[in-house]
C-alpha positions in Angstrom: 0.0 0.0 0.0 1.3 3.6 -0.9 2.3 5.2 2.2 0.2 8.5 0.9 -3.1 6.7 1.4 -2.5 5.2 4.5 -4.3 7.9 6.8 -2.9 9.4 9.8 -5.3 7.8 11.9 -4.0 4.4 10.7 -0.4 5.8 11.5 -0.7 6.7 14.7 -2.6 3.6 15.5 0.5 1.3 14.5 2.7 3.9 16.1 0.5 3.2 20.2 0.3 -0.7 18.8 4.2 -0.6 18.7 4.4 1.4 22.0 2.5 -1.5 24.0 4.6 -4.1 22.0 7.7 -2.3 23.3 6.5 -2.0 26.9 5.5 -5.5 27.4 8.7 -6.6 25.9 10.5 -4.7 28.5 8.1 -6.1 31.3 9.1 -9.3 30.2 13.0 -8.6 29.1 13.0 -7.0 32.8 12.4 -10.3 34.7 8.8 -8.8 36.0 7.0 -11.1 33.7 9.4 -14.6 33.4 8.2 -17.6 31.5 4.9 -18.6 32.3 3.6 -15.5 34.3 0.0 -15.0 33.6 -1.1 -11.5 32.6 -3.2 -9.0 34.3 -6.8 -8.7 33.2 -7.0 -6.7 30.2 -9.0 -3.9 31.8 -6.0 -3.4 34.6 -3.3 -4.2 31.8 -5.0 -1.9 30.0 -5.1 0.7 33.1 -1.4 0.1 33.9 0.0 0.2 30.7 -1.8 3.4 30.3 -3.2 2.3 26.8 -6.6 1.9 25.0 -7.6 -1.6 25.1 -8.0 -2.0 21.4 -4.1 -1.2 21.2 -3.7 -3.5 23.8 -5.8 -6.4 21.6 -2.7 -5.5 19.1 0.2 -5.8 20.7 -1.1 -8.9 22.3 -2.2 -10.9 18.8 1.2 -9.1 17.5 3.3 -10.9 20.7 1.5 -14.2 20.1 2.4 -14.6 16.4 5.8 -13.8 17.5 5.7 -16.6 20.1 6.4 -14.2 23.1 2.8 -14.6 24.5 0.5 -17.9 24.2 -3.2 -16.4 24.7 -4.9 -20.1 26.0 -8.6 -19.7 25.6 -10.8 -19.4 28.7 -7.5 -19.5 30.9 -5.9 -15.8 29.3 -2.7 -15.3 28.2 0.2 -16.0 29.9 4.0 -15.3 28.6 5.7 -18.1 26.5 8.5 -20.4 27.6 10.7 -17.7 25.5 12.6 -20.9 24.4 15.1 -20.4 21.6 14.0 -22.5 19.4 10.2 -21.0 19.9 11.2 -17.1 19.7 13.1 -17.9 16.4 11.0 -20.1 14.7 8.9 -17.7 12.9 11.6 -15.4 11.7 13.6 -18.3 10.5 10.3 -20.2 8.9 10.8 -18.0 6.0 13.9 -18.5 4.5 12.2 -21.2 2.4 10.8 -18.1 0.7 14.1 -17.1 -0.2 15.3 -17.3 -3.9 17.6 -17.7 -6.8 21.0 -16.8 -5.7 20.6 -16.0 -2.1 20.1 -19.8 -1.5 24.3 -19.5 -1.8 24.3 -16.8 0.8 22.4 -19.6 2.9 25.7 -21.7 2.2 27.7 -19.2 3.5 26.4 -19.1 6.6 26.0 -22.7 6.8 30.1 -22.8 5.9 30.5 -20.5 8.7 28.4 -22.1 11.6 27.9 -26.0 10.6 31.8 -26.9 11.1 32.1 -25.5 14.4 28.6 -27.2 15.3 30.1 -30.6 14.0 33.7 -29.8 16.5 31.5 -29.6 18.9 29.0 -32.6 18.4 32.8 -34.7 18.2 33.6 -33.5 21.9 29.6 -33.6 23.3 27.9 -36.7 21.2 26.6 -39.1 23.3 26.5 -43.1 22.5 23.2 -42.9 21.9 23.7 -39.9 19.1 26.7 -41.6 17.8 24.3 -44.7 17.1 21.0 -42.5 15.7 24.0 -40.8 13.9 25.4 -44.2 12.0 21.8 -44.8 11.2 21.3 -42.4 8.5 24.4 -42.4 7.5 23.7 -46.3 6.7 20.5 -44.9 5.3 22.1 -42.9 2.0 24.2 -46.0 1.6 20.8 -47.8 1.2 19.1 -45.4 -0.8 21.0 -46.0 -3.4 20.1 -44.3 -6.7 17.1 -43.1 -4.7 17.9 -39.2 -4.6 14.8 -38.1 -2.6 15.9 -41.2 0.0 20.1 -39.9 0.5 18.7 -36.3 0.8 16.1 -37.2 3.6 18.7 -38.8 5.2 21.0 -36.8 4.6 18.7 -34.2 6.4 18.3 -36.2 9.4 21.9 -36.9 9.8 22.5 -32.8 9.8 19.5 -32.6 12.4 21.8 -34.7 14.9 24.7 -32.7 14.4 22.8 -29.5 14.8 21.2 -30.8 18.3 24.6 -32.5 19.6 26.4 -29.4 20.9 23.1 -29.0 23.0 23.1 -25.2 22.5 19.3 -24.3 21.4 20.2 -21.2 19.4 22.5 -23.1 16.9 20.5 -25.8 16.7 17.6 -23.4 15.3 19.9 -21.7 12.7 21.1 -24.7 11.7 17.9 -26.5 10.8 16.6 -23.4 9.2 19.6 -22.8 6.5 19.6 -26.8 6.0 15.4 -26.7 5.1 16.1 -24.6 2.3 19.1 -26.1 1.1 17.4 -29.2 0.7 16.3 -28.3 -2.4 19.2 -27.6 -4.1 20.5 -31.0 -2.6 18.4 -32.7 -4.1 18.9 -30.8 -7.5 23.0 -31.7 -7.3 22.2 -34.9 -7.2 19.8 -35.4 -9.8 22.1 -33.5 -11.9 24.8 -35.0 -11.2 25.0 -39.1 -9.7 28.1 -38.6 -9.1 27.3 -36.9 -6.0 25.4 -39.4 -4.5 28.6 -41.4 -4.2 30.5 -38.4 -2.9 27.8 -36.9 -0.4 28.2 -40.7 1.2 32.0 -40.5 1.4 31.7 -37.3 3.1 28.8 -37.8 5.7 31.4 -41.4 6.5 34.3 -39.3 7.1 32.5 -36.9 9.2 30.8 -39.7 11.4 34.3 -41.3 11.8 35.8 -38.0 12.9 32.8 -37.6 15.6 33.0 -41.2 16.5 36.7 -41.0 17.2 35.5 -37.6 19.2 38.1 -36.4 16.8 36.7 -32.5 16.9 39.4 -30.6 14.3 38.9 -33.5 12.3 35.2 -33.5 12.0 35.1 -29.6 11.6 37.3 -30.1 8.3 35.1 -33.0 6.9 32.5 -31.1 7.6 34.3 -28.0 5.9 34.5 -29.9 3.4 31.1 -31.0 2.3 29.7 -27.9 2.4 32.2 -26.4 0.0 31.3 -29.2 -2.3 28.2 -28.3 -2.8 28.6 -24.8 -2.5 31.4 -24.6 -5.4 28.9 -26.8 -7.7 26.0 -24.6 -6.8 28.1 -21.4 -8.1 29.2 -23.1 -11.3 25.5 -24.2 -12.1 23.1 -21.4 -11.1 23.2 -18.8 -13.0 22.5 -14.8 -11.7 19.1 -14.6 -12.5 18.2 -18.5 -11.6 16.3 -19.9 -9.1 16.9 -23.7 -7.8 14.5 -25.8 -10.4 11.1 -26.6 -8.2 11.2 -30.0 -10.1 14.8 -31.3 -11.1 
């Protein structure tokens, strides 16, 4: 909408809307509200906050979409866990909406964070993770020409590494970048079935480095597989292109 026909009613509507957003947030970034306080009626929030209850309405609705607030029917609203992984999810939902070339600034950032993650998940992996860990990796060795098969696995097997350092934050960038690389995964290795075979060498000499708690070791391996498919993604998309929806 052009800004000219937005009225100024409608302005400063959003402008007290944003003001209750940003006093609530400091209630709660304050320690007065912690996880799982329950609000004050609307009427006395309302009162206290020295806002109209309609802007009140707003910043609430706009606080529960952001996951800061959950609003429980017939109980009221109450303030969120304000888990990581729950105040980040909807920002990071959208980078599957992301396109053409940026999907290669995605790679960057996975180049940047996933190796460290991986050093980490050598030094922190549990038997148990080791073992779910060896499963997909035995997985893409099943799949065989299967492309849709080695990637889901291939997924899964990344989902382990990025919950293995046990540090919530990482583990919800992680699994955001690698949701919308999976399409351009899956397009390397339809495009070329050469990969398939070199996607399993890689994830085997990254589990071997974590299994031998080997953490420089698994950071290169896992260096390395990222810049794989990172360099073959810049020699194949052009500047203008956009992963194929159907390879």
């Amino acid at each position: 909408m052009d800004q000219e026909t937005i009225s100024p009613g409608r302005r400063r509507g959003a402008g007290v809307t944003g003001e209750a957003i940003d006093r609530m947030r400091e209630l709660i970034a304050s320690g007065e509200w912690g996880p799982g306080t329950r609000l004050p009626r609307e009427a006395d929030l309302a009162k206290q906050l020295g806002l109209s209850r309609n802007s009140l309405r707003e910043a609430v609705r706009a606080l529960s979409l952001a996951r800061v607030l959950e609003v429980r029917q017939g109980d009221g609203t109450f303030v969120s866990s304000l888990e990581p992984e729950q105040l980040l999810e909807p920002a990071l939902s959208a980078t599957h909406l992301l396109r053409g070339r940026t999907v290669l600034e995605l790679f960057e950032v996975r180049r940047l964070l996933e190796p460290g993650a991986v050093a980490l998940a050598a030094q922190r992996m549990d038997e148990a993770g080791k073992a779910a860990l060896k499963h997909e990796l035995d997985r893409m060795f099943a799949a065989g020409d299967d492309v849709a098969e080695l990637v889901e696995a291939d997924a899964a097997f990344h989902a382990i590494l990025a919950g293995a350092p046990g540090n919530a934050v990482l583990k919800s960038l992680l699994e955001s970048i690698s949701s919308r690389t999976v399409r351009a995964r899956v397009w390397h290795g339809v495009a070329d079935r050469l990969a398939l075979d070199q996607a399993r060498a890689e994830h085997t000499r990254i589990y071997e480095a974590i299994e031998a708690g080997n953490a420089e070791l698994a950071r290169a391996a896992a260096m390395l597989h990222i810049e794989t498919n990172e360099r073959w993604l810049r020699e194949h998309l052009g500047p203008e292109e956009d992963i194929p929806l159907e390879p």
